[in-house]
C-alpha positions in Angstrom: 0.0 0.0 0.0 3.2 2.3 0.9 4.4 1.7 -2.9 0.6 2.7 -4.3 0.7 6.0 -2.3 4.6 6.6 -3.0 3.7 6.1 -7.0 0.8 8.4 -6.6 2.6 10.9 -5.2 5.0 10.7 -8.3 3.2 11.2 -10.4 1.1 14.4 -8.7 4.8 15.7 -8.3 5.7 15.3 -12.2 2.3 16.4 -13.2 2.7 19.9 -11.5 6.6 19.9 -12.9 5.0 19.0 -16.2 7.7 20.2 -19.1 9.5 18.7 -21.9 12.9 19.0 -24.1 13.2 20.3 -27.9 16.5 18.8 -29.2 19.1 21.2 -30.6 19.0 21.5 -34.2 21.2 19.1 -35.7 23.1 20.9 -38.5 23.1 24.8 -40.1 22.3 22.5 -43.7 19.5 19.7 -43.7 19.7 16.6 -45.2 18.0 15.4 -48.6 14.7 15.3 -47.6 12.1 11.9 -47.9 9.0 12.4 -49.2 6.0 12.1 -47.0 5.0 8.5 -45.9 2.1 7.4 -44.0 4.1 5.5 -41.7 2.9 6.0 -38.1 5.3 7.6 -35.5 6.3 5.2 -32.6 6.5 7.5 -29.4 10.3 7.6 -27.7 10.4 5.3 -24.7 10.9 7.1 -21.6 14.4 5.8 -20.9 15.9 7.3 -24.2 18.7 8.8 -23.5 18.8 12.7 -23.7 22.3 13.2 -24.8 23.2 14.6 -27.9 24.4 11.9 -29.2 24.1 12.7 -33.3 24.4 16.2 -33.2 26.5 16.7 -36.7 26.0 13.1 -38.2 24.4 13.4 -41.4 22.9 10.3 -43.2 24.3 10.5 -47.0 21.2 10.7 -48.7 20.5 8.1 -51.4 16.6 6.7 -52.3 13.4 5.9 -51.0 12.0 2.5 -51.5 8.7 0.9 -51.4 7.5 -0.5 -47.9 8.6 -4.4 -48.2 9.9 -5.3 -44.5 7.6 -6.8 -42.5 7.4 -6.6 -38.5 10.3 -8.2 -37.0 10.6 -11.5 -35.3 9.6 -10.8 -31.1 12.0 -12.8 -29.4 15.1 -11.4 -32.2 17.3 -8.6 -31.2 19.5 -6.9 -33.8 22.4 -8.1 -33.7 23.8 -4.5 -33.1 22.3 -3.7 -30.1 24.4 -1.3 -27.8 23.8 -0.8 -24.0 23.3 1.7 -23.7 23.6 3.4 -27.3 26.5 5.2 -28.8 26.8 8.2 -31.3 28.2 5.6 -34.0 24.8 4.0 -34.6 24.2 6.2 -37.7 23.1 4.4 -41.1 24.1 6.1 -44.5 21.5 5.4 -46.1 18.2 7.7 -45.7 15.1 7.1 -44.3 12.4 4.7 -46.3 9.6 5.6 -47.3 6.3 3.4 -46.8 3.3 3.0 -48.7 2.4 3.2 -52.6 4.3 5.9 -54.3 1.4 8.2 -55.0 -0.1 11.9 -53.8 -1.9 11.9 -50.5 -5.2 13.1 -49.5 -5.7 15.0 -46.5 -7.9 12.1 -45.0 -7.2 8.0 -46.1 -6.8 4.8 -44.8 -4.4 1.7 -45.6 -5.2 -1.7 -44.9 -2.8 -4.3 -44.7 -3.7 -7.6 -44.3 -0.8 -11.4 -44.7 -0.9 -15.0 -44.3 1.6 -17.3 -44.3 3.7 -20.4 -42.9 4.4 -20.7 -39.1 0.1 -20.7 -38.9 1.3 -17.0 -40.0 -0.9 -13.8 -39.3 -0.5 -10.6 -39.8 -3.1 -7.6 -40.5 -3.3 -3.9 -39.8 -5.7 -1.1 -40.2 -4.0 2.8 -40.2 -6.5 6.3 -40.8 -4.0 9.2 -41.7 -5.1 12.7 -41.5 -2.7 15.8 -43.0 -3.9 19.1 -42.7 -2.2 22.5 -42.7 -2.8 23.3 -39.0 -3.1 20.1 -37.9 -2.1 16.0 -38.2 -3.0 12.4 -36.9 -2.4 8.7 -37.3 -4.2 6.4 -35.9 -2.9 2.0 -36.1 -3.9 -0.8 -35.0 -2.0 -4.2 -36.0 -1.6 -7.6 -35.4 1.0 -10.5 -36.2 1.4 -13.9 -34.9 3.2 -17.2 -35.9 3.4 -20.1 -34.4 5.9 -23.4 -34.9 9.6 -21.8 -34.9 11.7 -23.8 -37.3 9.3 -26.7 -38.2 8.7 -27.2 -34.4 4.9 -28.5 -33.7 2.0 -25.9 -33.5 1.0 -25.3 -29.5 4.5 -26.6 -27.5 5.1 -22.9 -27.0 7.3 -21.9 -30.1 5.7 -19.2 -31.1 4.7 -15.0 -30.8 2.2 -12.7 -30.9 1.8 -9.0 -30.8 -1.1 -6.4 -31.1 -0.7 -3.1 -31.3 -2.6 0.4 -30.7 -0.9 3.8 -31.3 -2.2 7.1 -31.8 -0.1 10.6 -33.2 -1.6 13.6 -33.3 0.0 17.6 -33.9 -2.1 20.5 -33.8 -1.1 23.9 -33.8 -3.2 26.2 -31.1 -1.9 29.5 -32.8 0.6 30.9 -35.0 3.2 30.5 -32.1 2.0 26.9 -30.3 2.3 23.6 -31.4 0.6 20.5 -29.1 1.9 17.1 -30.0 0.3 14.0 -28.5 1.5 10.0 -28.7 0.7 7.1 -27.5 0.6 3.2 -27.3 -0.5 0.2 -26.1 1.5 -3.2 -27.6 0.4 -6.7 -25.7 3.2 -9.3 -26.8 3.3 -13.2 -25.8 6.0 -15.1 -26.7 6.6 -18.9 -26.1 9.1 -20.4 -23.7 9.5 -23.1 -25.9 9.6 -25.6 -22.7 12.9 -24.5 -21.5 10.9 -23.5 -18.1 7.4 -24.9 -16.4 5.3 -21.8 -17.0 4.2 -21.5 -21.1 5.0 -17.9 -21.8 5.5 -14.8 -21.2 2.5 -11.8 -21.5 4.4 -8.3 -22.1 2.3 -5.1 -21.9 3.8 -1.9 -22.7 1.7 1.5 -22.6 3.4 4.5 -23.5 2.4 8.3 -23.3 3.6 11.3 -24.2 2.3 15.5 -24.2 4.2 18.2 -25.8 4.0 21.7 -26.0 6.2 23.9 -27.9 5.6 28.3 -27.9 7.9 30.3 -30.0 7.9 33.7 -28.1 9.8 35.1 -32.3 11.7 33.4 -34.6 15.2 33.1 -32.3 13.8 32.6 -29.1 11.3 29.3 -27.9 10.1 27.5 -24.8 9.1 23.9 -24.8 7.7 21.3 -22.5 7.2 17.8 -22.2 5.6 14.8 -20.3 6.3 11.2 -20.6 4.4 8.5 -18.7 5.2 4.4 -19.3 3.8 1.3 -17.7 5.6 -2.2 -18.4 4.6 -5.3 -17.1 5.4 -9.0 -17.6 3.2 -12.1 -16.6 4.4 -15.7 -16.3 1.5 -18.0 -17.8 1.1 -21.3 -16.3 0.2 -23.0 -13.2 2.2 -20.5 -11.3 1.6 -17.3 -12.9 3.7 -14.5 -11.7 3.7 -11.0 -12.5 6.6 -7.9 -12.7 5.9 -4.6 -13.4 7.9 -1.1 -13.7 6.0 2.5 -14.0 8.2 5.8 -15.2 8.0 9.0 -15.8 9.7 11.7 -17.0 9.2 15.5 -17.5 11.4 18.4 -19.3 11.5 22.1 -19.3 13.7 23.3 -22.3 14.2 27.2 -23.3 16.6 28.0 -26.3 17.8 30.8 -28.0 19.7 31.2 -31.2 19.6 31.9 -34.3 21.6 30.8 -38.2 25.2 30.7 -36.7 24.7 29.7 -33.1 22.3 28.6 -30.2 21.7 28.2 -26.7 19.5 26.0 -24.2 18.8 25.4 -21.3 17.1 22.1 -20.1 16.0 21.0 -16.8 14.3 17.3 -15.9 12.8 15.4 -13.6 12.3 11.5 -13.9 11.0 8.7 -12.1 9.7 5.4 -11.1 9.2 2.4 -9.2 9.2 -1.0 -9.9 8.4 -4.8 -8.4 11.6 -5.6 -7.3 12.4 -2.3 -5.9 13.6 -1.9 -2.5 12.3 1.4 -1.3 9.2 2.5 -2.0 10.4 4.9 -5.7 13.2 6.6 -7.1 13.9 10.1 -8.7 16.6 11.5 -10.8 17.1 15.1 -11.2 19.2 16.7 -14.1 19.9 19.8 -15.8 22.0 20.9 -18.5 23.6 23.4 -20.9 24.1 23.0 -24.3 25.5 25.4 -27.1 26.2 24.9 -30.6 28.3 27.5 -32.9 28.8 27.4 -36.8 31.6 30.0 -37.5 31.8 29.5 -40.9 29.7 26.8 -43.3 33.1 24.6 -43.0 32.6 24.4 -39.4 30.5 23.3 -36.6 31.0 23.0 -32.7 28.5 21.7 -30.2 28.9 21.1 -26.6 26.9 20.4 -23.5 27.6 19.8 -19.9 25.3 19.3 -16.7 24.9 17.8 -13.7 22.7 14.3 -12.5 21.8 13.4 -9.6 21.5 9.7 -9.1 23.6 7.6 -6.6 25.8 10.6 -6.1 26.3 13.9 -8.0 27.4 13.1 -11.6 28.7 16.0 -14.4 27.9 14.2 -17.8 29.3 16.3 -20.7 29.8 16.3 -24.7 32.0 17.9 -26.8 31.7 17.6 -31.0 33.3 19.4 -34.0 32.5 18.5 -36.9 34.0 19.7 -40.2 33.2 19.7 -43.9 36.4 20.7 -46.1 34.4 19.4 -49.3 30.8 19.5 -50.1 30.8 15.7 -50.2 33.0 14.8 -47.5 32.8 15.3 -43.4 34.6 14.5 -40.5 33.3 14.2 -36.6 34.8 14.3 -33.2 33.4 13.8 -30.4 34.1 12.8 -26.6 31.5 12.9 -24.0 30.2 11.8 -20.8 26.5 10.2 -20.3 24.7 8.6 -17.4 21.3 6.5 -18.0 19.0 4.9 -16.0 18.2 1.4 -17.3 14.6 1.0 -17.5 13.1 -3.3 -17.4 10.7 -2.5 -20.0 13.3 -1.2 -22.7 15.1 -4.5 -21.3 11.8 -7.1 -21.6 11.3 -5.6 -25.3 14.9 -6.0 -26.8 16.6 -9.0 -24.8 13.4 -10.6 -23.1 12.8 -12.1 -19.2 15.8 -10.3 -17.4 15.5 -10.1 -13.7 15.1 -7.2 -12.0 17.2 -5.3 -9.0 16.6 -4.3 -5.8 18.5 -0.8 -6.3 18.0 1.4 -9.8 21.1 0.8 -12.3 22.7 3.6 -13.8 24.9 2.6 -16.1 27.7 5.7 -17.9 29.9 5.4 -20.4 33.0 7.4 -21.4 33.9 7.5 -25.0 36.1 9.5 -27.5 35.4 8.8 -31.5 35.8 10.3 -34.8 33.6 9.5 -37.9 34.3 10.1 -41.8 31.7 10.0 -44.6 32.8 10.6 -48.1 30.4 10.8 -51.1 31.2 10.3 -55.0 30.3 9.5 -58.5 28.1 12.0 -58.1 26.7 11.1 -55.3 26.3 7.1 -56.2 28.7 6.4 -54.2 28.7 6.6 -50.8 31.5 5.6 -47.5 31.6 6.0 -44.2 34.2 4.8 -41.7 33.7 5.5 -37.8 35.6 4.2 -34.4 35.2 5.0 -31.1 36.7 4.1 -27.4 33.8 2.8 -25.2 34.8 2.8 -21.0 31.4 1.9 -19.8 30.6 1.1 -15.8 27.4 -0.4 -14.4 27.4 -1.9 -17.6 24.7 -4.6 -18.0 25.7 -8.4 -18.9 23.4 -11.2 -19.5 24.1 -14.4 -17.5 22.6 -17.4 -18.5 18.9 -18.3 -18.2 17.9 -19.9 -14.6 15.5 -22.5 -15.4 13.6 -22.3 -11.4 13.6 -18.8 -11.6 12.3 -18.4 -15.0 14.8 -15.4 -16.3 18.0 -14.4 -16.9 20.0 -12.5 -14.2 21.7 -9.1 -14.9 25.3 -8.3 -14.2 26.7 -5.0 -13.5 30.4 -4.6 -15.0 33.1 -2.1 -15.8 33.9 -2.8 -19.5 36.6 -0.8 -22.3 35.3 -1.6 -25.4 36.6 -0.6 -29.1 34.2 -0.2 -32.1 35.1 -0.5 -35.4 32.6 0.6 -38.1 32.4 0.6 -42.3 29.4 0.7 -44.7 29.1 2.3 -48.0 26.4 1.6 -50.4 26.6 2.4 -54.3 23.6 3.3 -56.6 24.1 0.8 -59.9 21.5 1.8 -62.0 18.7 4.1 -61.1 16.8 2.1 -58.2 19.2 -0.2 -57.8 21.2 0.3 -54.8 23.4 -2.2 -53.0 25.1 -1.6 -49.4 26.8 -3.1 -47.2 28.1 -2.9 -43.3 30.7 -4.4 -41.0 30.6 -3.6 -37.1 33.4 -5.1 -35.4 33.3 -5.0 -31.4 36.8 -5.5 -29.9 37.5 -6.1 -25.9 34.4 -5.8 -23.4 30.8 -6.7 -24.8 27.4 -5.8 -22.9 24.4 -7.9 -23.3 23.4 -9.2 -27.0 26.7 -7.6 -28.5 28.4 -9.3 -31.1 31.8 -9.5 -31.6 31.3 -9.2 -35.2 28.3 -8.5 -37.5 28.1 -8.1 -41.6 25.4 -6.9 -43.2 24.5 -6.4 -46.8 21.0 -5.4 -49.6 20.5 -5.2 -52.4 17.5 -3.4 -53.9 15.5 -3.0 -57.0 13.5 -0.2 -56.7 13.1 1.7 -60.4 10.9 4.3 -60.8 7.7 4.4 -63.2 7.4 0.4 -62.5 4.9 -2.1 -60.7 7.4 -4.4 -59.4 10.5 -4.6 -57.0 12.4 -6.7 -54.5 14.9 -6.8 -51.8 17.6 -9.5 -51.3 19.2 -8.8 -47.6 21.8 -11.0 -45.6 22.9 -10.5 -42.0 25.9 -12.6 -40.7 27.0 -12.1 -36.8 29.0 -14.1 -34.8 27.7 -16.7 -32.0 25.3 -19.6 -31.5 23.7 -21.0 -34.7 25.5 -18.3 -37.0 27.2 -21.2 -39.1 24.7 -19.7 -41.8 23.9 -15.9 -42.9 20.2 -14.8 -42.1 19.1 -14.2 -46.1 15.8 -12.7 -47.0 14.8 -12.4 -50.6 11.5 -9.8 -50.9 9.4 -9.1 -53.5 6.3 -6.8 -54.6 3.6 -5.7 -57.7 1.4 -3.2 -58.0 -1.9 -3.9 -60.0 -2.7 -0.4 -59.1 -1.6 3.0 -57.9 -3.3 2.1 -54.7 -2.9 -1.8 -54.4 0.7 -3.7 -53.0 1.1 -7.4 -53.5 4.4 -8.4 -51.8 5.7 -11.6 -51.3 9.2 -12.5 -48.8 10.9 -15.8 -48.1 12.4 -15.2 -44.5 15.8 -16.9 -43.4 15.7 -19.3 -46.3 19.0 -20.8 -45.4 17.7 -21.6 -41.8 17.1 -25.0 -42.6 20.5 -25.8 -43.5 22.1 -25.0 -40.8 24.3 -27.3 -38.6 22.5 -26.4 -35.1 19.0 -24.2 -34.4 19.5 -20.7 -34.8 19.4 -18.8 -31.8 18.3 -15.4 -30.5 18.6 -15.7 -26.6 20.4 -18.5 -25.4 18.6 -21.1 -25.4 15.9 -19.3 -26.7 15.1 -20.1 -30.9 14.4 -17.9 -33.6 11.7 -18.4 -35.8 13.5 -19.4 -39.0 12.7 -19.9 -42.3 9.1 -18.0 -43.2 6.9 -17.4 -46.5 4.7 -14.3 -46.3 2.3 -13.0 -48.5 0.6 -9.9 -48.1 -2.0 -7.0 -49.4 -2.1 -3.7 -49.0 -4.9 -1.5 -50.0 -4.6 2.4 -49.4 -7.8 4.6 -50.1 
């Protein structure tokens, strides 16, 4: 009862500190732009961390291309995943568009709706609204499978997701903007009788309210309020149940205008959870950031603040970034962060992990440079990055207790060296192939890999009904004897109608030993797909 009253007071607290951040602009010149998709905006998870962590970095832009992927496997983590993330995550390649390739109304639909092996089902329903003062999306979606690599149907090897979300912008007045998100997302997924309980039930609702009021053209305040619930529910003869509630709230004011900029950003976040000790915890930050462009060759940005978690901490980042040539740009950067890890960022991208009696607040140190370089007018594409990594608190996965039904966490000190190089080249016009190579020397957190290749190839062309996508991963570890290969394909009968068919994993069955996302944990391997889309 203690913990009930302790959470309500909370949140009454973060309500009447209600605020939110506006991130500093990224660059003095913008990025090829993408045109407009109807792709719904997932809201930012409360624990995303706040530091600037790709202030210069500029994807090189290349094409869009039709909407082919299709939701991705529950219980399978990219192999790239960084705890907590570093500035180096940045693709070359520019965002994709989704959708049929055709002007917008103000007010439509999509429908979406997929069959296929694994007892395969996937289906979606999205109403889009674009207006001049005002903008909304509205999804709801569903997936399941069931069977993982020609396993029988209902011994547990298998998923299943449903999703609401909701985006909305209006703008009050000529000076104030009001953005609204949120979420709900229900996830099973099958312990594929490594444990006595069946499954695990996920729920994650997310919420977020923004305000934003420009008092003139240099000078803005903005606002913000996050609120997340996560829980997780052992089915079975025993159910048992976990749960963590956050929240987070920013006050940001900035100044600046063309050449430089200013801000000033205070926050307050959070939470309590299950396992917790006490009855809630609360970390207090503030921080100043600045950013100054000299000249168009140019560009400096740097923050530094204070956190107050365990003890006072001073996090701090420092980049230059500078652009000799039009099509080539090097980045510096060294900086100072300190997170709070958060079990529902944890349950959705590595799965059952234990939780602690005391918050953990992992930080990281780091110093790294990045290089793009673009050619052939501009068909050709490079980028080479490295960085020093010396991270405490750091979280390692241990392996999975069978009695306990998880997998315990392990707090570490870890010096860790990232090596990373993709380029992509444009063939023909809407053909593109790329490729990427991340190479993690020393210390590794989590679901780190030591090495990871990844490469596509995609035919795209303008004017034409058809396309495909042929993709291959490759990462060191359990069951990796093979590459991951996809091969994609779609038609369109009409402007408004999408036919795709994919062939997931097809070298799956191949392989010496079950492919594995979470020791000992399988993915689902080798999948046919076929889906509609109608958009009207």
């Amino acid at each position: 009862m203690k913990k009930i009253h302790s959470i309500t007071k909370l949140i009454c607290i973060v309500v009447l500190l209600f605020g939110g951040e506006r991130r500093l602009p990224a660059q003095t010149e913008q990025s090829a732009s993408v045109p407009e998709s109807p792709e719904v905006l997932f809201p930012t998870m409360v624990l995303e961390a706040d530091a600037r962590e790709d202030l210069f970095f500029v994807p090189l832009p290349l094409f869009s291309e039709p909407q082919l992927e299709l939701p991705s496997p529950l219980v399978e983590v990219e192999p790239t995943l960084t705890f907590p993330p570093d500035f180096l995550s940045v693709s070359i390649l520019s965002p994709e568009a989704a959708g049929t390739a055709r002007e917008r109304t103000s007010l439509y639909t999509e429908g979406t709706l997929g069959v296929g092996t694994l007892a395969s089902l996937a289906g979606a329903l999205s109403l889009f609204h674009r207006g001049e003062s005002s903008k909304f999306n509205l999804k709801f979606s569903h997936q399941s499978r069931d069977g993982y690599q020609f396993r029988k149907l209902g011994n547990g090897y298998f998923d299943r997701q449903d999703l609401m979300v909701g985006e909305g912008a209006w703008f009050l007045s000529s000076r104030t903007e009001l953005q609204l998100e949120g979420s709900i997302e229900e996830r099973e997924i099958g312990l594929q009788g490594i444990s006595p309980s069946y499954s695990n039930l996920y729920r994650f609702v997310d919420g977020k309210g923004a305000i934003t009021y420009h008092f003139s053209d240099d000078f803005r305040f903005s606002s913000e309020l996050r609120v997340s619930y996560a829980s997780r529910l052992l089915t079975g003869s025993m159910p048992e149940d976990r749960s963590e509630t956050l929240a987070k709230t920013f006050l940001r004011l900035e100044y600046g205008g063309e050449r430089w900029l200013i801000a000033l950003k205070g926050s307050l976040y959070g939470g309590a959870y299950s396992a917790l000790s006490k009855e809630g915890f609360w970390v207090g930050e503030g921080t100043l950031e600045g950013e100054w462009n000299p000249m168009s060759l140019l560009s400096i940005g740097a923050g530094i603040g204070f956190v107050w978690v365990d003890q006072l901490e001073a996090p701090f980042q420092v980049e230059i970034r500078a652009k000799p040539q039009e099509d080539l740009i090097f980045t510096l950067q060294g900086k100072y962060t300190v997170d709070t890890a958060s079990y529902g960022n944890l349950w959705k991208e590595v799965g059952p992990v234990a939780q602690s009696e005391t918050p953990i607040h992992p930080k990281t140190f780091s110093l790294g440079f990045r290089g793009e370089l673009k050619g052939m007018e501009n068909r050709a594409s490079f980028a080479l990055q490295g960085e020093w990594q010396k991270r405490y608190s750091a979280l390692r996965l241990l392996p999975y207790e069978v009695n306990n039904e998880l997998f315990p966490l392990q707090e570490a000190s870890l010096t860790t060296y990232k090596v990373q190089v993709e380029g992509a080249y444009i063939f023909f016009p809407g053909i593109l192939g790329s490729f990427k190579w991340i190479g993690l020397l020393g210390d590794r957190a989590l679901l780190e890999k030591e090495h990871t290749l990844e490469g596509t190839i995609r035919f795209a062309p303008e004017k034409r009904s058809f396309g495909g996508t042929l993709s291959g991963t490759w990462s060191t570890g359990p069951g990796s004897d093979l590459p991951i290969l996809t091969i994609g394909g779609y038609y369109r009968p009409r402007e408004n109608v999408e036919v795709s068919l994919t062939l997931e994993d097809i070298l799956s069955p191949y392989g010496k030993e079950d492919r594995v996302s979470v020791e000992p944990l399988i993915t689902p391997g080798f999948r046919v797909l076929l889906k509609t889309t109608v958009t009207f």
